[in-house]
C-alpha positions in Angstrom: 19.7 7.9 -1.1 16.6 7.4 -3.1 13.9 10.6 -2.9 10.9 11.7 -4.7 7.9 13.9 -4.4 6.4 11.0 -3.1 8.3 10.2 0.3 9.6 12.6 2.7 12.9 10.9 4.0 15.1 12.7 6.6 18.9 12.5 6.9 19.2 8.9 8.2 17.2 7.7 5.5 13.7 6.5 7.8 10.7 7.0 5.3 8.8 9.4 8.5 5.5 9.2 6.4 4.1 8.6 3.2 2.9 11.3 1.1 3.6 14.3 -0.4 7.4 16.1 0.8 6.6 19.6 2.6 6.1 22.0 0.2 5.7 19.9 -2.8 3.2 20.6 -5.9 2.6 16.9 -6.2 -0.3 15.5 -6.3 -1.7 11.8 -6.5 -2.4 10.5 -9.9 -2.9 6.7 -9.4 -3.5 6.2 -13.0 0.2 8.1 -14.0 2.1 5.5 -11.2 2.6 1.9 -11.7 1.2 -0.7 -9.9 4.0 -1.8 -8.6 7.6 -0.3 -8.3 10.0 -3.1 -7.3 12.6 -0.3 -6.6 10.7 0.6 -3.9 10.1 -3.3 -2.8 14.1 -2.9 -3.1 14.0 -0.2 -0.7 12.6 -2.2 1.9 15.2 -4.9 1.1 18.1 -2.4 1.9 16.1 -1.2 5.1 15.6 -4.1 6.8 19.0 -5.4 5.4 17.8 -9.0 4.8 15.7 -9.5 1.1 14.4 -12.7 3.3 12.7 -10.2 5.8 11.1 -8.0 3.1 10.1 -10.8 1.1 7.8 -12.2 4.0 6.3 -8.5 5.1 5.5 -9.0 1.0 4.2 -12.2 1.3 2.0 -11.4 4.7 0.8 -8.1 2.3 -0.6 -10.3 -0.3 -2.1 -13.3 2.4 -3.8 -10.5 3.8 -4.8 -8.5 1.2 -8.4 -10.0 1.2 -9.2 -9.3 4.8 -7.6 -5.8 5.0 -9.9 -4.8 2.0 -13.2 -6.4 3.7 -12.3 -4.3 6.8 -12.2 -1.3 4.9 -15.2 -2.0 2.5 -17.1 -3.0 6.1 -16.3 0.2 7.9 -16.9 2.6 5.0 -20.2 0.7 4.5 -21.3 1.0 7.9 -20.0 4.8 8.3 -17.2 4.0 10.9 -14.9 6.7 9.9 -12.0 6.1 13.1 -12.5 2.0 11.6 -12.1 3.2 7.9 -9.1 5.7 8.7 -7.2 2.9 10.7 -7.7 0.4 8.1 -6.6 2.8 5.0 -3.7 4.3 7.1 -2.1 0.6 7.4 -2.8 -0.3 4.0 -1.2 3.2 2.3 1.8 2.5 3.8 1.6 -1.3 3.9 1.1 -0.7 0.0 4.3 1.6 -0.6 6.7 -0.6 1.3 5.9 -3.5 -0.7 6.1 -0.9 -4.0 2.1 -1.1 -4.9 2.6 2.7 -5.3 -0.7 2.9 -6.8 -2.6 1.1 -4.0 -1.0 3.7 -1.9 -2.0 7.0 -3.8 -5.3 5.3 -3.9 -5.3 5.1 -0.5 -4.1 8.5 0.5 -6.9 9.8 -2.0 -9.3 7.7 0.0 -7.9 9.2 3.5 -9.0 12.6 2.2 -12.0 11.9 1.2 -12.4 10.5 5.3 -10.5 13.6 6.8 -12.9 15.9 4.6 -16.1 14.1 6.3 -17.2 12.3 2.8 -16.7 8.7 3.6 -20.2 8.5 2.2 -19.7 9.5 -1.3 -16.1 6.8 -1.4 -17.5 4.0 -2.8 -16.2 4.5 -6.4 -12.9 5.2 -4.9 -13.3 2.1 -3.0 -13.8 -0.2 -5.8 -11.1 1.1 -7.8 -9.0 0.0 -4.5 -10.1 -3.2 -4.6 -9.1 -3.7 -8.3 -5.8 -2.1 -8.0 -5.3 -4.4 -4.9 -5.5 -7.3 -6.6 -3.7 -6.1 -9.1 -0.6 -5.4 -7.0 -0.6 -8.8 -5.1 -1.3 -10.4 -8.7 1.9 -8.7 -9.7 3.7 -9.2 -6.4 3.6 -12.9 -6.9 4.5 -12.8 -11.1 7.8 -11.0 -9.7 10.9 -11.7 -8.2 9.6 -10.7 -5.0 7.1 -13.7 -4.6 7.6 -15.5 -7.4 8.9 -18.7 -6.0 6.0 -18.8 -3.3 3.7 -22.0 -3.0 0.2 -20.6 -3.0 -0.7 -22.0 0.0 2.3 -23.0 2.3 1.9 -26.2 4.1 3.1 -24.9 7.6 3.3 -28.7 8.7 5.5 -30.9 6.9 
């Protein structure tokens, strides 16, 4: 089974969080991790046990990339740190299980800095977020993963 620094898995192979393993020296370095690891993306594949299943959760990440990042701008704007941690939580780990491994140790950095009280000072932090998060759905759809997706899906036919 696949480990790293960077997941903690236990013996049945559930990810039970995102972050550094107990005990670990690593820390995040967003500019030293790609923007998007497809072996995790493949990960997700073998977890849900149907690449159709993963590709949608994929495709959902990138539809709703824009409004997930407005949320977060809006609640670190306005100083809603329970709104900012909710929104950041779900996107680091929305962000790793798609492979956008450096959206997520963006996010985790971001998470500190709300845990440590200094959501006001974030705002550099959050704009390399937003640039890194196009970045990852840019290269979520240039890949395998969402390649073959129409921009905009016509739902009625």
């Amino acid at each position: 089974m696949f480990s790293s620094d960077f997941s903690e898995v236990d013996e049945r192979g559930d990810s039970d969080r995102i972050g550094p393993a107990k005990g670990s020296t690593w820390k995040p370095d967003a500019d030293g991790r790609p923007i998007l690891d497809l072996a995790e993306f493949q990960l997700l594949e073998d977890q849900v046990g149907d690449p159709g299943i993963a590709r949608i959760f994929a495709s959902d990440f990138a539809r709703l990339w824009p409004t997930r990042y407005e949320s977060l701008a809006a609640a670190i704007e306005r100083s809603d740190e329970a709104a900012a941690l909710d929104t950041i939580l779900s996107l680091r780990t929305s962000s790793a299980m798609v492979g956008g491994i450096r959206l997520s140790v963006l996010a985790a950095r971001l998470e500190e800095h709300i845990l440590d009280g200094e959501l006001r000072n974030s705002q550099p932090l959050l704009d390399e977020i937003a640039e890194c998060g196009q970045r990852t759905v840019k290269e979520l759809r240039e890949s395998y993963v969402l390649r073959n997706e129409s921009p905009d899906p016509d739902p009625i036919s």
